[in-house]
C-alpha positions as CSV (number, residue, x, y, z in Angstrom):
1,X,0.0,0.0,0.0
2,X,2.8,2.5,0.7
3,X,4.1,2.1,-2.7
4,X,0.8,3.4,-4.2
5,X,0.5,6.4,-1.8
6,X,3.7,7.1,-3.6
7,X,2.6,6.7,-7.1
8,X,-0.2,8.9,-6.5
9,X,1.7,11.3,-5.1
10,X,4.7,11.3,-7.9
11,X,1.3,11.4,-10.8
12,X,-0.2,14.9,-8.8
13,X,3.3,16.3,-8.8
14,X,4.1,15.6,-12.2
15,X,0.5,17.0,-12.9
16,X,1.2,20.0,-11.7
17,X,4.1,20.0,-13.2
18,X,2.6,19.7,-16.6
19,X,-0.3,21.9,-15.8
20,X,2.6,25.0,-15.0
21,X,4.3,24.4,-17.6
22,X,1.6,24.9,-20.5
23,X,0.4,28.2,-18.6
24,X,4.3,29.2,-18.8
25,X,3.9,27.9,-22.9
26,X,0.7,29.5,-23.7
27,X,1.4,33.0,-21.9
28,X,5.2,33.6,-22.8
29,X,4.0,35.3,-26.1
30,X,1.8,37.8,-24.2
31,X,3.2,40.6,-24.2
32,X,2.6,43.7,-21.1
33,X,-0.2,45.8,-23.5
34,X,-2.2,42.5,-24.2
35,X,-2.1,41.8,-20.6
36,X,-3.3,45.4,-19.4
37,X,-6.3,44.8,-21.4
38,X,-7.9,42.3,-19.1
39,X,-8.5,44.9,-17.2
40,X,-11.2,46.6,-19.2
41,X,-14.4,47.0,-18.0
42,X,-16.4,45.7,-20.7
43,X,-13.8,42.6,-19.7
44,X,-14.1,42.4,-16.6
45,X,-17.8,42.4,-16.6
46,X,-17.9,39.6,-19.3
47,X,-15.3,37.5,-16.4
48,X,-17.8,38.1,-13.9
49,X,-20.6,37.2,-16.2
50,X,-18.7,34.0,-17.1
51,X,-18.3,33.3,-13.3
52,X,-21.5,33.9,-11.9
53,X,-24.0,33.1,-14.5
54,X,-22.9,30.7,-17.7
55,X,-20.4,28.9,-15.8
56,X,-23.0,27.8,-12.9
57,X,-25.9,27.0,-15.4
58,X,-23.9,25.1,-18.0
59,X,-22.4,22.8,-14.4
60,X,-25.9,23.0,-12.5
61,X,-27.2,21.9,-16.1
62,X,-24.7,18.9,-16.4
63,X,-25.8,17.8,-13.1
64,X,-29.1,18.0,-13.8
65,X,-30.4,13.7,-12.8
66,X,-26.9,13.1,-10.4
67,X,-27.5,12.0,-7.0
68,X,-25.6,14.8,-5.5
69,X,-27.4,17.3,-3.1
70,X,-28.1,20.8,-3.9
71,X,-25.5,21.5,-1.6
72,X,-23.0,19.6,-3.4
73,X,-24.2,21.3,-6.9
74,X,-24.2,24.4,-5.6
75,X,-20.2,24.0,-4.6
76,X,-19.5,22.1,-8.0
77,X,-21.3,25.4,-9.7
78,X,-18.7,27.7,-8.1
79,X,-15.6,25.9,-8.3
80,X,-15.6,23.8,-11.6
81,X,-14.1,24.4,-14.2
82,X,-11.5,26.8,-13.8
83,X,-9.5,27.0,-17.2
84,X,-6.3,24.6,-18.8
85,X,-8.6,23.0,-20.9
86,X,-9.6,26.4,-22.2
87,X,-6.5,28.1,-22.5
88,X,-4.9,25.5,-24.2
89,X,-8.0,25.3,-26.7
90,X,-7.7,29.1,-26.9
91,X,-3.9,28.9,-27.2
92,X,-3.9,26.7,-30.1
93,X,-7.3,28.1,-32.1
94,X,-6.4,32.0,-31.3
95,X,-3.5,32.0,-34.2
96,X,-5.7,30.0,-36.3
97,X,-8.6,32.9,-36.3
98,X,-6.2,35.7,-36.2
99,X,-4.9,33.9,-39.4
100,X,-8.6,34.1,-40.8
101,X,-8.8,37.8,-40.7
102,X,-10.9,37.4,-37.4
103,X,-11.0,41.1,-36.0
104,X,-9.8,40.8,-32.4
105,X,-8.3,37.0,-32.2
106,X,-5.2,38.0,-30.4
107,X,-7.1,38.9,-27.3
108,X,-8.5,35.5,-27.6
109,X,-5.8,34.4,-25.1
110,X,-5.5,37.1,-22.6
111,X,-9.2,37.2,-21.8
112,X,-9.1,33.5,-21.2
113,X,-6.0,34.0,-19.2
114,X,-7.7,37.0,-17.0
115,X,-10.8,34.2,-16.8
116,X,-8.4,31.6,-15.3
117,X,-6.7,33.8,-13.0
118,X,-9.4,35.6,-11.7
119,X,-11.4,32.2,-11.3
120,X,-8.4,30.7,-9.6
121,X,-7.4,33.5,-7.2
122,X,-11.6,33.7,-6.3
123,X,-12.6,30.4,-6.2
124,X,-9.0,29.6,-3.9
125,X,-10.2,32.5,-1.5
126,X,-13.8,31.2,-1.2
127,X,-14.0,27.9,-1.2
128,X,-13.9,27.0,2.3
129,X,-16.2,29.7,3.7
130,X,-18.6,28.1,1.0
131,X,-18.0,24.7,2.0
132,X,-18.3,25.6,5.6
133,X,-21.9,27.5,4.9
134,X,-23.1,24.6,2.9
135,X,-22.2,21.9,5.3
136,X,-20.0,20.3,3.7
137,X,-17.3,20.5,6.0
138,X,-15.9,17.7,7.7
139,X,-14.4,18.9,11.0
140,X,-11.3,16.4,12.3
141,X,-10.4,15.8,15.9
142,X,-6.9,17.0,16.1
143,X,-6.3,14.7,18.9
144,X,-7.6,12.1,17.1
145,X,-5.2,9.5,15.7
146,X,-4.3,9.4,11.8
C-alpha cells in the first residue's frame, strides 16, 4: 500500500508540473499591453458574467439527474471548471482565427488568461467559507489519531 501512496503522489506532482508548464507555454508570447487589457471594464464584466452566471448554469445543467445534493451542486457550480482546458484550446485556435482575418483574435488568449486567474485566485479565497456555509465540511479531531 505504501508504494501506491507514492505513485499517486509522484502522478499529482508531475501534474502539476505539466499543468505549469503549459500556462508558462501559452502566456510567454503575451506581451505587457495584451495583458493590461484584461483589465477593461467591458472585460471584466464579461469575467464576472462567465463566473457567476454561464459557468454555474452550464455545471448545475450537467448535473441535472446526479444523485448529489443541492449543496454539493451548488459548490461544484462555483468551483468547476476553472481553465487549462480552455486556455490551451484558446492557445492553439487563437492563431488559427487571427490567421482568418478574425478582427480581435489575439485577445482571444489574454481574456481566457484574465478568466483563469481571476477564477483561480476567487474560487481559492472562497472555497472553504462556502463549504463551511453549505455543510459540507468535515471537522477532524486534532487529537484524534491518523
Amino acid at each position: 500500500m505504501h508504494i501506491l501512496k507514492q505513485l499517486r503522489e509522484f502522478k499529482e506532482n508531475i501534474s502539476i508540473l505539466l499543468v505549469s508548464t503549459v500556462f508558462i507555454i501559452l502566456t510567454a508570447s503575451l506581451t505587457r499591453d495584451s495583458l493590461l487589457a484584461i483589465f477593461d471594464w467591458p472585460l471584466l464584466l464579461s469575467i464576472l458574467g462567465i463566473l457567476f452566471f454561464v459557468r454555474p448554469i452550464s455545471v448545475q445543467t450537467s448535473l441535472l439527474g446526479s444523485p448529489l445534493s443541492a449543496q454539493e451542486r451548488a459548490l461544484i457550480s462555483w468551483i468547476a471548471p476553472r481553465g487549462i482546458v480552455a486556455m490551451t484550446v484558446t492557445g492553439f485556435f487563437a492563431q488559427e482565427i487571427a490567421e482568418l482575418g478574425i478582427e480581435d483574435a489575439e485577445r482571444m488568449l489574454p481574456i481566457t488568461l484574465g478568466l483563469v486567474v481571476t477564477s483561480v485566485a476567487l474560487h481559492g479565497l472562497t472555497i472553504k467559507p462556502l463549504a463551511k456555509r453549505l455543510g459540507l465540511t468535515k471537522v477532524k479531531n486534532p487529537w484524534e489519531k491518523i
